[in-house]
N, C-alpha and C positions, 0 to 999 in steps of 0.2 A: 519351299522344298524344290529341290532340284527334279524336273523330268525332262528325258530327250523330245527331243521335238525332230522326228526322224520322217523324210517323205517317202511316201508309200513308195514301192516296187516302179522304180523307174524304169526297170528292167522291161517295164511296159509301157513305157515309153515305147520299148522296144518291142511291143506289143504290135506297133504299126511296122517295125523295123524286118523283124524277124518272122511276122505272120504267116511265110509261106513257106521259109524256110523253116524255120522250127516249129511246129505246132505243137501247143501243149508245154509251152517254155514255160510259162511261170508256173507250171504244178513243181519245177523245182526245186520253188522257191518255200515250199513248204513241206519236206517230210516227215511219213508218218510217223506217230511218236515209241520211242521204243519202251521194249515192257520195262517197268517196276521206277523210271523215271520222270511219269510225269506227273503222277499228283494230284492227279483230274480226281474228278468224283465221277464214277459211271451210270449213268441212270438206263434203267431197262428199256428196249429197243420196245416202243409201241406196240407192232405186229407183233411181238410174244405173248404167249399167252401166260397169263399172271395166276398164280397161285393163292390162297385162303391165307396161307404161313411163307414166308421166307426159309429157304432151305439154311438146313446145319450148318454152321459155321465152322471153316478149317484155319487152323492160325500158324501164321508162318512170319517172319522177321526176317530181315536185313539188317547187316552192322556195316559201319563204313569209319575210316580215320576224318577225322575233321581237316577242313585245305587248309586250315591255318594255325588252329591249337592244338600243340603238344598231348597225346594222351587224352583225346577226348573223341567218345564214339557217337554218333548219330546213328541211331535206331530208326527203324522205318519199319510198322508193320502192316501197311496200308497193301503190303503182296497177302496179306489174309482172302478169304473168302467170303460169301456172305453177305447181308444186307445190314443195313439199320446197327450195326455193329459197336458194341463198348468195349473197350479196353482196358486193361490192366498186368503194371508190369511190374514184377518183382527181382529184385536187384541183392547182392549179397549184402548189401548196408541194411537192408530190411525196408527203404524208405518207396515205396509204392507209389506208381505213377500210371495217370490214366489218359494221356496224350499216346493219339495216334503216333508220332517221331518225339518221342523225349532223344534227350539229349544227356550222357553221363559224363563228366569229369573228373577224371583219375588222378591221383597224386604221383601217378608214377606208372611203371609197367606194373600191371595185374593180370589174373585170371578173372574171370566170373562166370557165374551161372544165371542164367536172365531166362527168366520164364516170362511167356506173353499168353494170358489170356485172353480171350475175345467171347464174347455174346450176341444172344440177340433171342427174339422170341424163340425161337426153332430148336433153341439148346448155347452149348456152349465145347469149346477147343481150347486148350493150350498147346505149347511147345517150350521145348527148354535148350539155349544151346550154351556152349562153351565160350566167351569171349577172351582172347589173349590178346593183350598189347604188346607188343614187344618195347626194347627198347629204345628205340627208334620212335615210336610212336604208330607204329605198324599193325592194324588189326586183321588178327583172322576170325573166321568163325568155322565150331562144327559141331555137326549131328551131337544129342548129348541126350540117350546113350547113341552112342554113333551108329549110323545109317548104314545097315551092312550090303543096303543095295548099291548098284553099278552106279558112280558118278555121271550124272548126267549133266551137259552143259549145251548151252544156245550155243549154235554152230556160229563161226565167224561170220561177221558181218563180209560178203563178197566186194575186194578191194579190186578196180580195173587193173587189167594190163597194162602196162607202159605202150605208150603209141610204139608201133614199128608199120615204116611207111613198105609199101612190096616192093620186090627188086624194081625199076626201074624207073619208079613213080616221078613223074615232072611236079613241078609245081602245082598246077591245077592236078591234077589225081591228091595230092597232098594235101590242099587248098579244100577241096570237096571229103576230104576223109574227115577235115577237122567240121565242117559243118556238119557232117553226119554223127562225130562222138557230140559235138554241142548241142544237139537235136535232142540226145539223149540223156542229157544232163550231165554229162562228163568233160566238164570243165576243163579240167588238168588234161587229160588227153585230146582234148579239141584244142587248145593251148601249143603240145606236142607238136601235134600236127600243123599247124600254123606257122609254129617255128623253123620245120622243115620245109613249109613252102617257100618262107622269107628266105633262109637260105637258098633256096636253088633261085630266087629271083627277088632279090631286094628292092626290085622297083615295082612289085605288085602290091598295089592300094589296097586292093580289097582284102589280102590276107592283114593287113594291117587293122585293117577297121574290126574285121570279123576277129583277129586276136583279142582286140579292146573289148567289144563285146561281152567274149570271155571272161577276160580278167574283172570286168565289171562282175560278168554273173556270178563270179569265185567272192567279190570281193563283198559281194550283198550277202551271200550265203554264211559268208564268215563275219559282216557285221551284226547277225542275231548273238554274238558272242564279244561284240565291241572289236574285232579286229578287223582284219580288210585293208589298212590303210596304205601298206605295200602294193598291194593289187589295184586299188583307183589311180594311185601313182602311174603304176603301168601301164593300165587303160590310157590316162590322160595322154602319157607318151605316143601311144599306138594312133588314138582319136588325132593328136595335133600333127603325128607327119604324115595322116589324110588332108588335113587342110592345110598342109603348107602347100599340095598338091594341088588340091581345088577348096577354097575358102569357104563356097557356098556347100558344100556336103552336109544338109540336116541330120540326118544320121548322127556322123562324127560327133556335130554341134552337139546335138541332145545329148549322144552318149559321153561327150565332154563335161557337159555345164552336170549331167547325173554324177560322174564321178565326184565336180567339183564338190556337190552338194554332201554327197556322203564323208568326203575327206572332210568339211567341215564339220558331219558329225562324230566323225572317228575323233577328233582333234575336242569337239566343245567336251566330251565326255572324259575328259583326261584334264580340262581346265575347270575349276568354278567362274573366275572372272575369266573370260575370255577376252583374248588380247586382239591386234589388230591381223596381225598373223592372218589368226581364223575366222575371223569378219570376213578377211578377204578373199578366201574360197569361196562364200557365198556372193560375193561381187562378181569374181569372176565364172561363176556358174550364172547369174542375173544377165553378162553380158554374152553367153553364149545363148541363153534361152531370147534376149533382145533382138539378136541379128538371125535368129530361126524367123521370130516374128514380123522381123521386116520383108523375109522371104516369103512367109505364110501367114497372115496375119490371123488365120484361125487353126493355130496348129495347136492342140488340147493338148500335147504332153509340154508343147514350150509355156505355156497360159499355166498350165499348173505348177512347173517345174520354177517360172518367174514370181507364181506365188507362194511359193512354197520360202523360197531363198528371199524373198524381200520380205515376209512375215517376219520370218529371222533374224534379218536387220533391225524391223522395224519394234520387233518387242525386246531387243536389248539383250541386258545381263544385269545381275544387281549393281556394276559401276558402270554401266550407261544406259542415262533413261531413254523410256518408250519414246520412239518417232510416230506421231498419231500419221502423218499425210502416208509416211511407208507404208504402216496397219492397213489406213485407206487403200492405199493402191493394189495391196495383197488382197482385200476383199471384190475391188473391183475388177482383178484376174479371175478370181477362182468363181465370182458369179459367171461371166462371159463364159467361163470352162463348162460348167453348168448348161448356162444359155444355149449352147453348140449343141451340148448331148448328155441330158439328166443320166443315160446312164453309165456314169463316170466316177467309178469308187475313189479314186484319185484325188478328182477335187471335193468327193463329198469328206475324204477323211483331212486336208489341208481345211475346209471348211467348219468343220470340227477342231480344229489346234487356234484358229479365229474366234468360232465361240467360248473356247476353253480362255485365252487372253484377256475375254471381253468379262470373263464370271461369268456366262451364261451356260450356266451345266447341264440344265437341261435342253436345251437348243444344242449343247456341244453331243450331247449324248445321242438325240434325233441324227444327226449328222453322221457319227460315229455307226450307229445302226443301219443306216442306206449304205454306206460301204462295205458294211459285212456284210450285207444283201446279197450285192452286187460281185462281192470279190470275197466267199466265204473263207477262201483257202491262207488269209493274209494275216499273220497272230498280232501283226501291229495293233489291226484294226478294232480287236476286241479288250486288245491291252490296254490302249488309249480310252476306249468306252469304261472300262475300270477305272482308270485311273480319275476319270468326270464322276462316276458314284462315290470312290474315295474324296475328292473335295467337296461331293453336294454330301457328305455321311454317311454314306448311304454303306459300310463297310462289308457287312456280308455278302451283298449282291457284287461289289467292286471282285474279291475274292472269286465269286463264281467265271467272272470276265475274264480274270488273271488264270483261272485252270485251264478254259477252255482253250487260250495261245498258248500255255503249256502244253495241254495235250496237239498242240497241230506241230510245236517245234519244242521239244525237251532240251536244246541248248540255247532255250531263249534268256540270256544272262536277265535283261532287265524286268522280264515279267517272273523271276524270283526275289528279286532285288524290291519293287514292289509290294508286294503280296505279301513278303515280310515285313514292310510300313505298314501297309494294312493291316495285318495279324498285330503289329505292336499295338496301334490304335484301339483295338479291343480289350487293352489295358488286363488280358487276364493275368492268372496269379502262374501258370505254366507259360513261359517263355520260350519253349522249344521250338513252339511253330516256326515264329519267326525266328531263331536263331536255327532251324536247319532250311531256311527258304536263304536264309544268307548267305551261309556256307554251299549252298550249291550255286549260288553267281560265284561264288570266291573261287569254287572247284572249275566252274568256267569259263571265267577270267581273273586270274589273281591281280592285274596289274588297273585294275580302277579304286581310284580311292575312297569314294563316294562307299562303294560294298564294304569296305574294312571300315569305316566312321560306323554307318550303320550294326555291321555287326559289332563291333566294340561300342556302340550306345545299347547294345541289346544286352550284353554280355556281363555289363556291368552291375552291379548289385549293389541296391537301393536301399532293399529292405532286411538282409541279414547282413549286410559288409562285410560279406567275401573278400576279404582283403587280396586271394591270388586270382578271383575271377577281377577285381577291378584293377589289380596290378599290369594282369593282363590286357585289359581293355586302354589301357592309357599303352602300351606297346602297341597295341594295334591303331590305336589315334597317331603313333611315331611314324607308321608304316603309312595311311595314312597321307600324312604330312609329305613324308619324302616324295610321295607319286605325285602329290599335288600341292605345290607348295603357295598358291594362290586362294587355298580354300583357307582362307583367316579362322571360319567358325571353329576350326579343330582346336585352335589354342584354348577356346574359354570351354569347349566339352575338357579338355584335357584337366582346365582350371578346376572345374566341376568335380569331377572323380580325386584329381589330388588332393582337393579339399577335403573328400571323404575319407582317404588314405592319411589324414591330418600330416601330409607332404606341406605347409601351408607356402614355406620359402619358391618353392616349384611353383605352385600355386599360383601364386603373384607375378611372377615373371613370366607364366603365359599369357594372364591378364594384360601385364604392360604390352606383349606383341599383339594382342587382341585388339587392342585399341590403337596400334600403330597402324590397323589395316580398318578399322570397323568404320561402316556405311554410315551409321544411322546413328541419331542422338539415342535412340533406346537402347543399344546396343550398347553406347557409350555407359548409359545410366545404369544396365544391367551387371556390367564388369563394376563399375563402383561400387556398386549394391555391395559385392561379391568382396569386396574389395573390403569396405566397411567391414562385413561380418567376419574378416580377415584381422581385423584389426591394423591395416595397415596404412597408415593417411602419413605420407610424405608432405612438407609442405607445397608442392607445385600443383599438387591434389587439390586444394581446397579454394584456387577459382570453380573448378565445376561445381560446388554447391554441396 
């Protein structure tokens, strides 16, 4: 199974860069989570004082349009109150569900009436509200009997000013405004102001560099959502006409080869096989972290940054195998990185994506735990610890890892994307978990294909044949396809479900492209399998056996 292999907040790299100028840069990189979307489970703050009973329970819901199916609502009553809480929800079909986020699918535009009950020792609450779909696929919700108190709504979130530099401001006042808005986490306007200093004097380096900077910090904060890739671009541009100035600039360097590194992730996340393309931003990040080290042979962000990007290399893709001496050499970085200064969340979490390569889950997990130590604020770091209990089994506890980076970043696209593997893994008989942790990577980025395979393998139905939910889900495998047309495994999921749609002619013909792209003799043997039970044996078929 596919997971990002993302290195930590280079941006602290820029930790030594920007130390005096910005303090308190990478808090960021992490903001706090806003209400009713992260999903967390809250547990009572220690110093409170605890109660015999759990108070009353108050029951309240959310309805929301699905980011990708027509006429389908995602429920969330997890804005309830209360402790230790059951639920149960009544739908006008009559058919009763006791998932925290069920999931309804409409045949069309309706009304309904959806009451949520909730429990718990202390008593119990319901609520009941109105749900419309329009046609469109457009859900409202209301009060039901309507709320005849004053609409109340969370005030807007406060959006910055547009930079405006004072009347006379030279470069440097302008130059110094923008480290003052970047100081304060205001990207876009420290950007602004940058821009105006470049114009009043395009030969000042420093506004260059400090723009890159920026456009990095814009472009990290936008890769919790897989975008950013515009913005490393820029930086790159900003970082290299520092050194076409002066070559030796570490700075620039780091914050070049950091860019490189991310546009390789932006890029692997949009390919299953990765091409050479995107190899080679990790090369060319390797050779900017290489020529820091010839400058500083103990410089901890180039030693992590070089092992981060040759791990990469060296563990491949499913059509190019592992290079063990790369492997090696990434671990003989990121120990050295260590060796300098144990306390270095950085290398202990690239230290952790080593153990993870190696199978070593548990030693991936030890790993993964020193860096959330060390750097609590960082939802990589607990994502990726999830992700080591998800391959050692460990499914509930993975799940607790994946809320906790929820709750520090709520548009963390892959720690939903996740979390709904893992909810599938639990094999229950209510699928909504996992089909609304999907639909909120979809709602956060709709253009990764990896979130539509998955939500279209959740979607699809196995055990009543739903013939318009699996009609559906082979559209969303089309979708899919188009973003990533490298990812071969969608042909034989597509095969899979057509077969159950007894499509059998369709069937076979994703089969045949299945196998014009497939890795591995099982893979081969699998599509014949499929093939046989098809009834379809061409004569050129039967050398395979």
């Amino acid at each position: 199974m596919k997971h990002t292999r993302l290195i930590s907040p280079i941006v602290l790299l820029l930790g030594i860069v920007l130390s005096c100028a910005l303090p308190g840069f990478g808090s960021a990189v992490s903001p706090l989570p806003e209400p009713g979307l992260s999903g967390v489970v809250i547990t009572q703050d220690p110093a409170e004082p605890l109660s015999s009973l759990p108070l009353k329970p108050v029951a309240d819901f959310t309805a929301a349009a699905g980011a990708v199916t027509k006429f389908s609502v995602f429920f969330d009553g997890r804005s309830s109150t209360g402790a230790d809480l059951s639920y149960l929800w009544s739908f006008s079909d009559g058919f009763p569900v006791s998932s925290p986020t069920p999931v309804k699918f409409y045949d069309g535009p309706a009304v309904d009436f959806v009451t949520l009950k909730v429990a718990n020792a202390a008593g119990s609450d319901s609520v009941t509200k109105k749900i419309t779909v329009d046609g469109n696929g457009a859900v409202t919700v209301e009060d039901y009997p309507p709320n005849q108190q004053a609409d109340i709504r969370e005030p807007d979130q406060e959006v910055p000013e547009p930079y405006q530099p004072s009347p006379g401001a030279d470069f440097q006042q302008t130059y110094a405004d923008g480290m003052t808005l970047l100081a304060t986490g205001d990207a876009a306007g420290a950007i602004q102001a940058f821009d105006a200093s470049i114009a009043l004097n395009d030969a000042f380096t420093d506004a260059y560099l400090a723009r890159g900077l920026a456009y990095f910090q814009k472009g990290y904060l936008d890769h919790y959502a897989f975008d950013g890739g515009e913005e490393f671009l820029l930086a790159i541009d900003d970082f290299t006409r520092v050194l076409d100035e002066n070559p030796d600039d570490v700075t620039a360097l780091l914050g070049r080869g950091a860019s490189w590194i991310y546009l390789g992730e932006h890029y692997s996340w949009r390919a299953y096989i990765k091409n050479a393309t995107v190899f080679g931003y990790y090369d060319a990040a390797v050779a900017d972290f290489n020529r820091v080290l010839d400058l500083d042979p103990e410089n901890i962000d180039a030693l992590n940054g070089r092992a981060y990007g040759t791990l990469v290399r060296g563990t491949g893709n499913p059509a190019v195998k592992a290079d063990s001496e790369l492997i090696a050499a990434a671990k003989r970085d990121v120990d050295r990185s260590i060796g300098l200064n144990p306390e270095n969340p950085r290398a202990w979490f690239i230290l952790g994506l080593y153990y993870d390569h190696e199978g070593l889950y548990p030693h991936a997990i030890d790993a993964f735990t020193r860096a959330m130590e060390q750097d609590p604020a960082e939802p990589w770091y607990p994502e990726w610890r999830g992700y080591e209990k998800f391959r050692d089994g460990k499914y509930a506890s993975a799940i607790q890892d994946y809320n906790i980076a929820i709750a520090m970043h709520p548009g963390f696209a892959q720690a939903y994307n996740i979390r709904g593997m893992t909810q599938a893994m639990l094999m229950a008989e209510d699928r909504t978990r996992e089909l609304w942790d999907f639909n909120q990577a979809l709602a956060i980025n709709p253009d990764i294909s990896e979130f539509h395979r998955n939500y279209a393998l959740a979607l699809a139905d196995w055990k009543r044949w739903d013939k318009s939910l699996n009609e559906h889900a082979v559209d969303q495998l089309d979708v899919a396809l188009d973003l990533d047309p490298s990812d071969y495994r969608i042909y034989y999921d597509k095969a899979l479900i057509l077969t159950a749609l007894n499509r059998n002619h369709e069937a076979v013909e994703n089969l045949i492209s299945f196998q014009q792209y497939a890795l591995t003799s099982k893979e081969m043997a699998d599509s014949y399998d499929l093939m046989a039970y098809l009834g379809w044996f061409p004569w050129y078929n039967t050398a395979w056996g």
